[in-house]
C-alpha positions as CSV (number, residue, x, y, z in Angstrom):
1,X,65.4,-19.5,-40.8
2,X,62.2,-18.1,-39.0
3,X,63.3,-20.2,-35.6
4,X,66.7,-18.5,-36.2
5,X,65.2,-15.0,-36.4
6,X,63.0,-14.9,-33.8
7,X,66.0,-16.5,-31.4
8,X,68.1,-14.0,-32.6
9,X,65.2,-11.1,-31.3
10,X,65.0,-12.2,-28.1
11,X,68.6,-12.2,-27.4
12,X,69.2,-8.9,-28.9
13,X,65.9,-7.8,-26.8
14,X,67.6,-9.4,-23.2
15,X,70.7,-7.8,-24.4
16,X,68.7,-4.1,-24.2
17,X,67.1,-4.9,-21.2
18,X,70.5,-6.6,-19.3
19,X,72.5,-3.2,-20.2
20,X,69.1,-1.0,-18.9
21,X,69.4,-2.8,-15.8
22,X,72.7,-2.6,-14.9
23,X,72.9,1.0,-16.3
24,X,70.0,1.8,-13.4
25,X,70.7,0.1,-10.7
26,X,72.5,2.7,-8.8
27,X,68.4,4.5,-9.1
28,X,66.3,1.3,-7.7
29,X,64.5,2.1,-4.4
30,X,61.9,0.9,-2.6
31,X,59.8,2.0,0.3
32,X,57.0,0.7,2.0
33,X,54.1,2.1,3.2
34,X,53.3,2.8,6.3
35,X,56.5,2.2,7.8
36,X,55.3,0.2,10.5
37,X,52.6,-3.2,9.3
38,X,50.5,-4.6,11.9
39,X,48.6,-7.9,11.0
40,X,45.4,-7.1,9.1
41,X,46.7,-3.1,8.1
42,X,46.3,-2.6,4.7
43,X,50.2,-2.0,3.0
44,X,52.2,-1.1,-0.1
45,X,55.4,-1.8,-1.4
46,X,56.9,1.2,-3.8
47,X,59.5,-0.1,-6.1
48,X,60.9,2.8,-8.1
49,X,63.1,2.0,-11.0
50,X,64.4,3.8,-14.4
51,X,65.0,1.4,-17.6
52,X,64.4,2.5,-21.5
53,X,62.5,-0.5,-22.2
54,X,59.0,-0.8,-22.9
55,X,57.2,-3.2,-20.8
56,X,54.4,-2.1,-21.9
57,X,54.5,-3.9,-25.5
58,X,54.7,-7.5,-23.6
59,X,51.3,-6.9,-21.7
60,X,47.6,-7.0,-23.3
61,X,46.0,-3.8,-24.2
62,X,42.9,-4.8,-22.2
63,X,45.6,-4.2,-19.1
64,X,46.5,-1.0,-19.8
65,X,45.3,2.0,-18.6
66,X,47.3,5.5,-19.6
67,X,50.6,4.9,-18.1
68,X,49.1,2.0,-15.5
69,X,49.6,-1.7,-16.4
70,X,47.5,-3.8,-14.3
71,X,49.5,-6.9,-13.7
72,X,47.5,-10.4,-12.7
73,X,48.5,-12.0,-9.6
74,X,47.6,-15.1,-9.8
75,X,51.0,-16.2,-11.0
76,X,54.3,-16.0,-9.2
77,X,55.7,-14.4,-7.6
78,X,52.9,-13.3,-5.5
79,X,51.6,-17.5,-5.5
80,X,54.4,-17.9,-3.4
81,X,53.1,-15.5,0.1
82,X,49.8,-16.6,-0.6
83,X,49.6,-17.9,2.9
84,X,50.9,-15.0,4.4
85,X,49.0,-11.7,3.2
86,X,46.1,-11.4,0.5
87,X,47.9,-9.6,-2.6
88,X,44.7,-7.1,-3.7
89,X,46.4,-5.5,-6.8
90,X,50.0,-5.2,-8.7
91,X,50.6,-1.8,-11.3
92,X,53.2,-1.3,-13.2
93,X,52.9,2.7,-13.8
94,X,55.3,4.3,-16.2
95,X,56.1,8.8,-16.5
96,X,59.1,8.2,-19.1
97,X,61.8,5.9,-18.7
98,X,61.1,5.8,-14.3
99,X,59.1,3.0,-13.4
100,X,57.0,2.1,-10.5
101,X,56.3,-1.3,-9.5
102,X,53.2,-1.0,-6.9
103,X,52.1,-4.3,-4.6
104,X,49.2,-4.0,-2.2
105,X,48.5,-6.4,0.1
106,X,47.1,-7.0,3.1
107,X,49.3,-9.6,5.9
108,X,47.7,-12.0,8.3
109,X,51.1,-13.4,9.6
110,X,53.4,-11.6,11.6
111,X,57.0,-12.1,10.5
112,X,58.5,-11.5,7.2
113,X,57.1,-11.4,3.8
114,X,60.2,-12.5,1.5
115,X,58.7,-12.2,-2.4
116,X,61.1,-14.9,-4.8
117,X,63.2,-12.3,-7.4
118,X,61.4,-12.6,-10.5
119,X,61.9,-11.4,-13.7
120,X,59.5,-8.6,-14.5
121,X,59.1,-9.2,-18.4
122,X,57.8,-12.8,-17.5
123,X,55.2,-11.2,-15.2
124,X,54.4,-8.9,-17.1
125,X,53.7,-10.6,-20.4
126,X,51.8,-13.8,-18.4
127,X,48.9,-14.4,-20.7
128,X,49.2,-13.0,-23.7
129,X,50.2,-15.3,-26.5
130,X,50.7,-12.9,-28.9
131,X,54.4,-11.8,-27.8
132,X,57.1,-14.3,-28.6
133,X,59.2,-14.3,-25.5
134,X,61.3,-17.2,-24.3
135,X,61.1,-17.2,-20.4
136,X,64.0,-18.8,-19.9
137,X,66.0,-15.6,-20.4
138,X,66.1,-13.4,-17.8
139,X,65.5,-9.7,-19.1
140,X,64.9,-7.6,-16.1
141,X,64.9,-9.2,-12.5
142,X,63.3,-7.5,-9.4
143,X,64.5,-8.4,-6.1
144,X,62.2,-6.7,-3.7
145,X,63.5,-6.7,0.4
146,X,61.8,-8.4,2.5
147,X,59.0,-6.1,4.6
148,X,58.6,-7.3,8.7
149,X,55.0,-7.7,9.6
150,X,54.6,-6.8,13.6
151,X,52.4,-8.3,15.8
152,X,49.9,-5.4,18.1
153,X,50.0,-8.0,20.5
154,X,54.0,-8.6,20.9
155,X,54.4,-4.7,20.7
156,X,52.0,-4.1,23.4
157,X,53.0,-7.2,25.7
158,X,49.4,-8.8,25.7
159,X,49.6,-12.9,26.6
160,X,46.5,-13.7,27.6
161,X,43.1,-13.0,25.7
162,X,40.9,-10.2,27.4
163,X,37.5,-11.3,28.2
164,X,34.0,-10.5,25.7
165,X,33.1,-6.9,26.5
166,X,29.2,-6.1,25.6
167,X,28.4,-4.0,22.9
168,X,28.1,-0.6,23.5
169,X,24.5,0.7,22.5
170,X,23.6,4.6,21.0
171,X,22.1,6.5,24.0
172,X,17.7,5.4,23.8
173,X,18.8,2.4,21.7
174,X,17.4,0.2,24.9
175,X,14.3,2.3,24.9
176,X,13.7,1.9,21.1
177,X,14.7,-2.2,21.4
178,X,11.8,-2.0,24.4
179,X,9.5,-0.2,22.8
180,X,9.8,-2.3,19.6
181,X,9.4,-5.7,21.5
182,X,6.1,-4.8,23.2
183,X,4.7,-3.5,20.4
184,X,5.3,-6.9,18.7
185,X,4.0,-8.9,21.3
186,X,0.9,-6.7,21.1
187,X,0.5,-6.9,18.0
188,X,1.1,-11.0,18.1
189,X,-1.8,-10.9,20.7
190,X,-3.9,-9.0,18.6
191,X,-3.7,-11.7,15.7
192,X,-4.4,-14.6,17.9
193,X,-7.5,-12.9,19.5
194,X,-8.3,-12.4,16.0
195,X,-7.9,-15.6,14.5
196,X,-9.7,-17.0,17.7
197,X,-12.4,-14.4,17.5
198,X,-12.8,-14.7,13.4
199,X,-16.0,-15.8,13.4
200,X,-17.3,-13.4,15.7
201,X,-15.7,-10.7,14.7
202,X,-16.4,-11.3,10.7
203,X,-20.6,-11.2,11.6
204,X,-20.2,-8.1,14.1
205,X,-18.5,-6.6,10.9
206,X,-21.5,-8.3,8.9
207,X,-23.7,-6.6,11.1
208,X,-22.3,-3.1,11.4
209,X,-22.3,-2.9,7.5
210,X,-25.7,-4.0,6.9
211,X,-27.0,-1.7,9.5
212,X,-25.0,1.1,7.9
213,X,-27.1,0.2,4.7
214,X,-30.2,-0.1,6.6
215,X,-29.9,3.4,8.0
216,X,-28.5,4.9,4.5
217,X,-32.1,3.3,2.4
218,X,-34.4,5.2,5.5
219,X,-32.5,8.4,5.2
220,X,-32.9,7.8,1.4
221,X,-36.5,7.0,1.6
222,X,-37.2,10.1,4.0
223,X,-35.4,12.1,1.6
224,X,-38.2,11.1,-1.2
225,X,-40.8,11.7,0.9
226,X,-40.1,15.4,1.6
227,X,-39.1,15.4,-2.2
228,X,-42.3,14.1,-3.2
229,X,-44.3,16.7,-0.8
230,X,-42.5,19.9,-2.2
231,X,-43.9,18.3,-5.9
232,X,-46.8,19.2,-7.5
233,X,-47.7,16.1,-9.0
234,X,-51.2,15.2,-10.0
235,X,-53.3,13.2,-7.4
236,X,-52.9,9.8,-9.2
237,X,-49.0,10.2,-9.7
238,X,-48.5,11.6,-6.4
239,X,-50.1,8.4,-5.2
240,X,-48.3,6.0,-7.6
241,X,-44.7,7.6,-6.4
242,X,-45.5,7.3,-2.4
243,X,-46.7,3.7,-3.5
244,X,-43.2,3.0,-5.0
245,X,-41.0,4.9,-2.6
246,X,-42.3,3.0,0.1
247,X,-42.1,-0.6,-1.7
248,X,-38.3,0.2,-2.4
249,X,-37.9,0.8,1.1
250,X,-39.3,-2.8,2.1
251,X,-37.9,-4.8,-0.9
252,X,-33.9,-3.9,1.0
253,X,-35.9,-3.4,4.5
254,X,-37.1,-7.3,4.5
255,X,-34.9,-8.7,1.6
256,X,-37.8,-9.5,-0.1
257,X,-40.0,-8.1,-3.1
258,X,-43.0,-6.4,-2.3
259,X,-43.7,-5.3,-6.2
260,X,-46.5,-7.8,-7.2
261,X,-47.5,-7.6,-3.6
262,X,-51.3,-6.6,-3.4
263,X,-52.4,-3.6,-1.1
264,X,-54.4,-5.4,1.2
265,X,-51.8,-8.1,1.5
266,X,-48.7,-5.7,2.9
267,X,-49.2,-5.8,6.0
268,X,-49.8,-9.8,5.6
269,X,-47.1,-10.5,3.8
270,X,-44.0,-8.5,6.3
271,X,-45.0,-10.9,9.2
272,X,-44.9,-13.4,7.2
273,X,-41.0,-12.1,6.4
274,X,-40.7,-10.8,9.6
275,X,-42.4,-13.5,11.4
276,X,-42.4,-12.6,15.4
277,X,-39.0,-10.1,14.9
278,X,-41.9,-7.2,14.6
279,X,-42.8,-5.1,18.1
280,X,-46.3,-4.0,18.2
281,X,-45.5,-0.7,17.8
282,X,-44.0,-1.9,14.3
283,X,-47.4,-4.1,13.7
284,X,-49.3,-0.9,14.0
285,X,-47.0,0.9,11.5
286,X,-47.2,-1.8,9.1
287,X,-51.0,-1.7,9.2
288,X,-51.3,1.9,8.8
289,X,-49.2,1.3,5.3
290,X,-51.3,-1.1,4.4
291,X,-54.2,1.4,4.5
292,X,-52.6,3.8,2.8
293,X,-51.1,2.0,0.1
294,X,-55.7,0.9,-0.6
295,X,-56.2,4.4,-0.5
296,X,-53.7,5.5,-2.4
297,X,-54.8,2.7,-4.8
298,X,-58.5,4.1,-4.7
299,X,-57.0,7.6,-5.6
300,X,-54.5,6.4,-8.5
301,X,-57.5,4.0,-10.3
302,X,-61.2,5.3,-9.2
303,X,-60.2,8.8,-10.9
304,X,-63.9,10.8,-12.4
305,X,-65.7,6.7,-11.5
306,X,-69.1,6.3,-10.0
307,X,-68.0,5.7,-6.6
308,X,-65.7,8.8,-6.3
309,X,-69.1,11.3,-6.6
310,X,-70.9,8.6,-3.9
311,X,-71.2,10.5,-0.5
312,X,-69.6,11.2,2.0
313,X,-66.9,12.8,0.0
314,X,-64.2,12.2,2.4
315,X,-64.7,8.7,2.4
316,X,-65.0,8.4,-1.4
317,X,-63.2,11.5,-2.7
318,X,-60.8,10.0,-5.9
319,X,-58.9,13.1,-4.5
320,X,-56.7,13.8,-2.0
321,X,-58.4,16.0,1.0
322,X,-56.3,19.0,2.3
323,X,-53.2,18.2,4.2
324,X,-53.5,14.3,3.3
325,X,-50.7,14.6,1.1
326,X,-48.7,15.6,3.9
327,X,-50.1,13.1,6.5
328,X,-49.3,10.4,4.4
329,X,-45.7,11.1,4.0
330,X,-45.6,11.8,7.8
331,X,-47.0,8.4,8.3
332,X,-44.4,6.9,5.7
333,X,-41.9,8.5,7.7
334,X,-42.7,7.7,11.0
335,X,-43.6,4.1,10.0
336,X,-39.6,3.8,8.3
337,X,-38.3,5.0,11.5
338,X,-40.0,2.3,13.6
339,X,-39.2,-0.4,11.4
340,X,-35.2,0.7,11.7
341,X,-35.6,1.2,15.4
342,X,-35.8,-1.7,18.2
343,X,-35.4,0.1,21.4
344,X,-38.2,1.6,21.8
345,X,-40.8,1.0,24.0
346,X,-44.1,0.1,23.5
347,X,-46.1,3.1,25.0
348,X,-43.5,5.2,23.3
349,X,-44.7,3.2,19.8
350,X,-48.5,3.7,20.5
351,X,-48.0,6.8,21.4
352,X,-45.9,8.2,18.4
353,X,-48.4,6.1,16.1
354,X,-51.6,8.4,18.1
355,X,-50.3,11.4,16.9
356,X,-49.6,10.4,13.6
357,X,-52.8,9.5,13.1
358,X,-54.3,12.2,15.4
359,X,-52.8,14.7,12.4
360,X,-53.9,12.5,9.6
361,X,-57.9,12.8,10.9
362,X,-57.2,16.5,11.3
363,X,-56.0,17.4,7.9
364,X,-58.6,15.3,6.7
365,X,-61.4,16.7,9.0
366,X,-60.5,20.3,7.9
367,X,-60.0,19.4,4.4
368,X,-63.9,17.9,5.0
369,X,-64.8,21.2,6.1
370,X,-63.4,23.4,3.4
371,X,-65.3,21.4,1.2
372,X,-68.7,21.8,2.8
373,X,-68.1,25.3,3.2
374,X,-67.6,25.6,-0.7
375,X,-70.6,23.6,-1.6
376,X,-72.8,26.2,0.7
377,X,-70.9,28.5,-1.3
378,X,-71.9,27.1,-4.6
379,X,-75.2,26.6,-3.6
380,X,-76.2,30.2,-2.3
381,X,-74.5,31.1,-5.3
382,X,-77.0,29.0,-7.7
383,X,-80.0,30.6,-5.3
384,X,-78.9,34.3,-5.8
385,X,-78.3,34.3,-9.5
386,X,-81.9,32.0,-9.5
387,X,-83.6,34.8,-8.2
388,X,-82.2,37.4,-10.1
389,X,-82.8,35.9,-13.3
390,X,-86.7,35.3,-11.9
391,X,-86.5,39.2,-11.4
């Protein structure tokens, strides 16, 4: 009874869709666009129709867009040209009861492009197994003319293949292509004289950094010097801070420490460092230091002892004469310099180091003097009120 029913649909269902088509065929047209299809053009064929059926209900709703049905073409009839043109797309759109049936395609044959007729209820409700529909019944066929592909070549008379033209290049495009390839094959030579170089090039590197740090700790150690002068730090801690300024400098100066190193043993112990790296000029620096760093020693632990009140006083003051502070740090200085500088010569050496000490022996000498001239001072002064009180 079901079998009976449903056979019974479809033939009332072809029935509708035999008397739409005949009632519309005198409004079926197709057109093709452009006019004229040369091979590789991109082309549609138009078919226009009216019919009061609903195609619409036989496709998927995953198909349908609006009033567009989007038909799949990998079925006939379009299986059938496949080796003629590349079918891109096939719509069914609908405004009504008119139809448009839409085919774009793209040819690579010249000649003529025949589609099969077809019935466009089969096509239309390929893949979904959902509508009961027996294909065998025709319900509305298409029978769409024949389009004529052209050949360019045919039109235009051409037999014979032209010959490779070059490519034509944007104006400077040889200048930029020119410009690009040397700087490649600099840039290729620059790699290989590195990677031939490495070695080299990696210590000069080496070199230019440490010597960066050299110069940076002797600025930095200069710097504390003139710090320390503008201070007014007691004698002893005056003397312990020049003591430790210039040890800092020559623990990064020879990469070595110099903390448990005794006074008397400085200058010993940066040519054994050193060993014969050291100019003379830089020998005479390192044995100035060495002196200061035992007098600064004297000055830092003899403070109020029994040899500070021995005489001479400038040779066993506990305190610093006038103007040694500021020799000492000149000396520091000077010597910091010479130990970061190797292209001097030696008179210029001696002679810096002369003047150095030449203004050491002078503040001393006038500190010296200052302090004779106040012990005359002291001691008129003990005569006059002596004789005053005898009065």
């Amino acid at each position: 009874m079901k079998k009976l029913s449903i056979l019974l649909a479809a033939f009332c269902f072809t029935a509708a869709f035999t008397a739409a088509q005949e009632a519309s065929e005198n409004l079926i047209q197709q057109i093709l666009i452009p006019r004229e299809v040369y091979v590789g053009d991109s082309a549609r064929i138009e078919y226009s129709f009216r019919s009061p059926v609903d195609f619409f209900s036989l496709a998927l709703s995953s198909q349908i867009s609006g009033d567009t049905l989007t038909i799949d073409t990998n079925q006939e009839p379009f299986n059938s040209v496949a080796d003629k043109c590349t079918i891109t797309q096939a719509l069914l759109i609908r405004n009504g009861l008119a139809y448009s049936f839409i085919i774009d395609l793209i040819p690579w044959k010249p000649g003529d492009i025949d589609f099969p007729e077809f019935d466009l209820a089969t096509v239309c409700v390929y893949n979904n197994p959902g509508v009961a529909f027996d294909s065998r019944h025709v319900v509305y066929s298409l029978d769409l003319e024949s389009i004529k592909i052209a050949s360019i070549t045919e039109r235009l008379g051409v037999t014979n293949m032209q010959s490779p033209e070059k490519p034509v290049l944007l104006p400077g495009t040889t200048y930029v292509l020119w410009t690009f390839s040397t700087l490649s094959v600099l840039i290729l030579v620059f790699l290989l004289v590195v990677l031939i170089r490495f070695k080299k090039i990696k210590a000069w590197f080496f070199n230019v950094r440490e010597r960066h740090r050299f110069r940076r700790n002797s600025h930095s150690t200069r710097r504390r010097f003139r710090q320390l002068l503008k201070s007014n730090l007691p004698d002893p801690e005056f003397a312990a801070q020049w003591q430790e300024t210039m040890k800092h400098y020559l623990d990064y100066r020879f990469r070595n420490s110099f903390g448990s190193i005794t006074s008397k043993k400085i200058a010993e112990k940066v040519k054994e460092v050193a060993g014969d790296k050291l100019t003379p000029g830089q020998l005479t620096s390192v044995e100035y230091l060495t002196n200061i760093f035992v007098r600064t020693d004297y000055i830092r632990f003899a403070q109020n002892s029994i040899d500070s009140k021995l005489l001479p006083v400038e040779e066993h003051s506990a305190n610093f004469m006038a103007g040694e502070r500021k020799s000492i740090c000149e000396i520091g200085e000077s010597a910091v310099t010479r130990l970061e500088v190797n292209h001097m010569t030696e008179a210029e050496e001696e002679e810096e180091m002369k003047r150095a000490a030449a203004k050491a022996k002078k503040a001393a000498e006038k500190k010296s003097r200052e302090e004779k001239l106040e012990h005359v001072k002291k001691v008129l002064s003990s005569i006059v009120r002596k004789e005053q009180n005898d009065d």
